[in-house]
N, C-alpha and C positions, 0 to 999 in steps of 0.2 A: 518247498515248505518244510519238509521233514529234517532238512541240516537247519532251520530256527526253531524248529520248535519240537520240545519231546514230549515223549509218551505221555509223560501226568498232565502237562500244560494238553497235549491234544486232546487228553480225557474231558480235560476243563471247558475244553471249547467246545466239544461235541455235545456238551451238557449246558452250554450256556448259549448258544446259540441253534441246535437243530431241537435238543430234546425237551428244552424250554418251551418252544412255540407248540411241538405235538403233547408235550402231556398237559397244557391250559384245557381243562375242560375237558379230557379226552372219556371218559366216561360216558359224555354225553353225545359227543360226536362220533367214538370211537366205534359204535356199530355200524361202518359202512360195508359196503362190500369188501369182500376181498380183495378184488382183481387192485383196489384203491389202496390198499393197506399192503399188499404186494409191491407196488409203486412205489407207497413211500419207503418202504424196506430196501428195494433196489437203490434207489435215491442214497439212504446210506449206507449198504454197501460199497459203491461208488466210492463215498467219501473217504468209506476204512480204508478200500483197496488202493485208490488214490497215495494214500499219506503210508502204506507200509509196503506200498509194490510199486512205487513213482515211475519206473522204466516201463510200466504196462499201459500209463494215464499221460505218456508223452507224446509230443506231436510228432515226432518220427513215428512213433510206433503203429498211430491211426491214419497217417498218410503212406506208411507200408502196407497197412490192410486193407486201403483204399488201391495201393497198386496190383495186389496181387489179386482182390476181386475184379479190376479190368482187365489184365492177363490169365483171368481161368486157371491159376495157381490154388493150391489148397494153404491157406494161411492158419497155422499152429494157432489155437487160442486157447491162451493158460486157463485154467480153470484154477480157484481159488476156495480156499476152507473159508466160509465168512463166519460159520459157526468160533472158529477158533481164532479171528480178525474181535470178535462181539467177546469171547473168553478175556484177550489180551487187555482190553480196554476196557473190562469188569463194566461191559453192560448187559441188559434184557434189550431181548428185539420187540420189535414195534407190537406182537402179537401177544408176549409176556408181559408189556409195560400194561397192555389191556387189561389182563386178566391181575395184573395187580394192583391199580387204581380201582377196578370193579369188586375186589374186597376188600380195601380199604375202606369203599362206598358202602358196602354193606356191614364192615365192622359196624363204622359210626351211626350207623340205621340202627343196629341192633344193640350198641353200648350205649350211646350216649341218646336221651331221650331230646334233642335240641330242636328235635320235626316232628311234634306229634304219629303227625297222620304218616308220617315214610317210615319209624317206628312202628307203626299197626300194622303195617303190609307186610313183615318179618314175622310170621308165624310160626312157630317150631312143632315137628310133628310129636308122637306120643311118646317116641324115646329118647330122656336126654342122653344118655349116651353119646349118639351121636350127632347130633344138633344139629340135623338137619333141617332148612328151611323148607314151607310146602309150595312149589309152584303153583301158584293161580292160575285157574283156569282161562283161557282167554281164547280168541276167536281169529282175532288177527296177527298178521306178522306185523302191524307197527309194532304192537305191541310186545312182541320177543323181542325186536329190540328196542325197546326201549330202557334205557339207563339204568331202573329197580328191576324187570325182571335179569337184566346181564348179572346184575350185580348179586340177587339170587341164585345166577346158576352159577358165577364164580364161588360162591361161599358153599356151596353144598359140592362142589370139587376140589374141595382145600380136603389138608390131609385130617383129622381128628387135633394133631397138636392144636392147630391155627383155631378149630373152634370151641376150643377148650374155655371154659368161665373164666372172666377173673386176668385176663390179660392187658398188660398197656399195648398202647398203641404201637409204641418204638417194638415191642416184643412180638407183638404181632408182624410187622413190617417185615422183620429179622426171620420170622418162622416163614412168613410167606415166601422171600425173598430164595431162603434155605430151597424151599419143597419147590419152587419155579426152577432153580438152577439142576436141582435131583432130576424133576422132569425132563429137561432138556438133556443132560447125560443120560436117560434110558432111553429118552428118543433117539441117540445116535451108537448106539451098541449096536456095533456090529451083528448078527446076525446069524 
């Protein structure tokens, strides 16, 4: 696949066919478990490492580590940066597209008055300053997750720019987009 088709065309497709179906709705379904949201991560990793490491997704190369686990061989298995495969191809992973959809959700809750009642559940505590929303109290776990309270605690872990007054949508997107990709360069600083 990768001698027909290049890197922007694969961008296109990885966006119009895997990350089309996962972000419909993903808000609302997107608090599953982990172990499930790991899955679908693996799933495209797979596809990255597939389409920029093709000699590791060949069938010689899975019917060699099929020989060498019947011969009690120790079989080399490359390990791979997906982090830097997800760089390449200028996406967010499956755990970033969450928490970006999940303020987007609460932007529109808290700008635009279009839901009464999911507007009232956006209550900001005593300092605007830092426009923090108040978590409601509640008793269950459906209820954490459920789609307004995620979408709470995404918005109350945005950096100060993101809940600044007075923002479009498109700027908001851009800020958020910004502070997700900072986060994920301090998560992999070396140490």
């Amino acid at each position: 696949m990768k001698r027909l088709v290049n890197v922007r065309m694969f961008k296109i497709l990885i966006n119009s066919f895997v990350f089309s179906i996962i972000d419909y709705c993903f808000p609302i379904w997107g608090k599953i478990s982990q172990t499930n949201l790991t899955i679908l991560k693996n799933k495209i990793n797979s596809c990255l490492g597939g389409y920029f490491y093709p000699y590791l997704c060949n069938k010689f190369n899975k019917l060699n580590r099929i020989a060498h686990n019947y011969q009690n061989e120790q079989f080399n298995i490359v390990h791979l940066n997906y982090t830097e495969l997800w760089e390449k191809c200028n996406l967010l992973s499956v755990h970033e597209r969450l928490q970006y959809f999940n303020a987007i959700t609460a932007y529109k809750a808290i700008s635009t008055n279009l839901v009464p009642d999911l507007s009232e559940l956006f209550i900001f505590g005593v300092s605007d300053r830092t426009r923090k929303v108040i978590l409601p109290n509640h008793n269950t776990e459906i209820y954490k997750k459920s789609p307004i309270f995620q979408a709470m605690v995404s918005w109350n872990s945005l950096n100060f720019e993101a809940r600044e007054f007075g923002l479009s949508l498109n700027r908001f997107k851009r800020v958020v987009d910004t502070w997700l990709l900072a986060e994920r360069d301090d998560e992999f600083v070396p140490r």
